[in-house]
Wavefront OBJ file of the C-alpha trace (Angstrom):
o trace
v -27.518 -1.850 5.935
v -26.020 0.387 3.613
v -24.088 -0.606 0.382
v -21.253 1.677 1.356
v -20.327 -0.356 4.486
v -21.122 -4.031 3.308
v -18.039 -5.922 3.699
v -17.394 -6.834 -0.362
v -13.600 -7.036 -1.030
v -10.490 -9.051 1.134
v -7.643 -7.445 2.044
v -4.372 -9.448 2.278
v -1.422 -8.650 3.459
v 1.277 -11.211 3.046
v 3.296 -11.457 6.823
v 5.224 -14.307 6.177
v 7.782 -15.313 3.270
v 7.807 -17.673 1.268
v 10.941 -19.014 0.724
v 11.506 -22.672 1.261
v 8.036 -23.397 0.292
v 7.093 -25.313 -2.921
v 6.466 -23.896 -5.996
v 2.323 -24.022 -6.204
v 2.512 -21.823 -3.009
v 4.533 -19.125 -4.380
v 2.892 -19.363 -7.483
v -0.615 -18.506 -5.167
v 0.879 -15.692 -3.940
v 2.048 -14.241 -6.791
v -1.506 -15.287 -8.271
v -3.134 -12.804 -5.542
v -0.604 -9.923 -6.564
v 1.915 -10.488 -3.767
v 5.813 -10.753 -4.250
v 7.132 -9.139 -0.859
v 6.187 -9.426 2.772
v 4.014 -6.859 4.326
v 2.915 -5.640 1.187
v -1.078 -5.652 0.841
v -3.743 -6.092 -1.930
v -7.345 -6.204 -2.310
v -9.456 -8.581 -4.081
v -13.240 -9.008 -4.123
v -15.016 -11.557 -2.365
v -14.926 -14.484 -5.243
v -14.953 -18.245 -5.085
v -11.433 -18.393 -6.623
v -10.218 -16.037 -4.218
v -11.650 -17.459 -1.151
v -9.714 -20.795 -2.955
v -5.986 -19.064 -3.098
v -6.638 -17.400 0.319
v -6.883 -21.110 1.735
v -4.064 -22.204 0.505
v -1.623 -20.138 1.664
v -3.916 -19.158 5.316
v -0.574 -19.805 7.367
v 1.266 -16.601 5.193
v -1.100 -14.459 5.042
v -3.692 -11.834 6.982
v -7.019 -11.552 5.807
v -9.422 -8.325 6.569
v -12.902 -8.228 5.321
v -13.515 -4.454 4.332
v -16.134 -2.650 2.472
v -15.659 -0.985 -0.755
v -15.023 2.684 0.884
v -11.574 1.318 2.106
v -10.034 -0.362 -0.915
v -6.904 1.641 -2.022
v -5.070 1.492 -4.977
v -1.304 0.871 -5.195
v -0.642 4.632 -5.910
v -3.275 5.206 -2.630
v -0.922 3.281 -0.585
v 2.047 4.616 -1.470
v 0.915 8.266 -1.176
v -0.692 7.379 2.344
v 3.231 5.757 3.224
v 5.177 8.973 2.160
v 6.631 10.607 4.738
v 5.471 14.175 5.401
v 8.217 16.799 3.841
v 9.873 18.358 7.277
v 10.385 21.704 6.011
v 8.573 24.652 4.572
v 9.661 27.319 2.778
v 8.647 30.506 4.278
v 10.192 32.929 2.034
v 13.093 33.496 0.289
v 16.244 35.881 1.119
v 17.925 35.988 -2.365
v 16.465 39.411 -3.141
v 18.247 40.853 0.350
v 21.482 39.383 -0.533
v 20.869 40.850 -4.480
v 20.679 43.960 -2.862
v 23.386 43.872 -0.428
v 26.092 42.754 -2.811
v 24.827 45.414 -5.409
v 25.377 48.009 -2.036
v 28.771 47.212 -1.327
v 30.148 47.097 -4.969
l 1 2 3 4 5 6 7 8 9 10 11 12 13 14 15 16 17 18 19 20 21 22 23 24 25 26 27 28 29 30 31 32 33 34 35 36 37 38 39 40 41 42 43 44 45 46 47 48 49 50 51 52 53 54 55 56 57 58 59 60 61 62 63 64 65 66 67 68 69 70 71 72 73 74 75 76 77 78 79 80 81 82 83 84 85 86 87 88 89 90 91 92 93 94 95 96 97 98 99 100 101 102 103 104
């Protein structure tokens, strides 16, 4: 199998809140990097991970992806933004320039 497509990192995407938990939960999320729901990180496959992941199974979704697909935050964000809805195809401020200069 090649190392590209080995399944070596989690990702985690926290679905559920936790408010009204106890503190040791929330202190496991924010442990993993999480602080708002749907919002998803990527960790390495580690014993301590593996750990925090258990603890907190019923507020979280776990993928097992390979290396290729681990994004950083500014990945994400840039893969979220909306395209921009416009272009600009030219500009008419030299036909109005020359209009205004025609009629003076």
């Amino acid at each position: 199998m090649d190392a590209r497509w080995r399944t070596t990192h989690f990702k985690i995407t926290l679905r559920r809140s936790a408010i009204g938990l106890g503190e040791k939960k929330k202190e496991t999320l924010v442990s993993l990097g999480l602080h708002r729901r749907m919002q998803t990180v990527y960790h390495p496959h580690t014993p301590e991970t593996g750990g925090k992941i258990l603890k907190v199974k019923e507020l979280v979704e776990v993928e097992n992806v390979p290396t290729s697909a681990v994004r950083t935050q500014q990945q994400q964000r840039q893969e979220r933004k909306a395209p921009r809805g416009y272009a600009v195809a030219g500009s008419r401020m030299r036909a109005f320039q020359w209009e205004r200069t025609k009629w003076q």
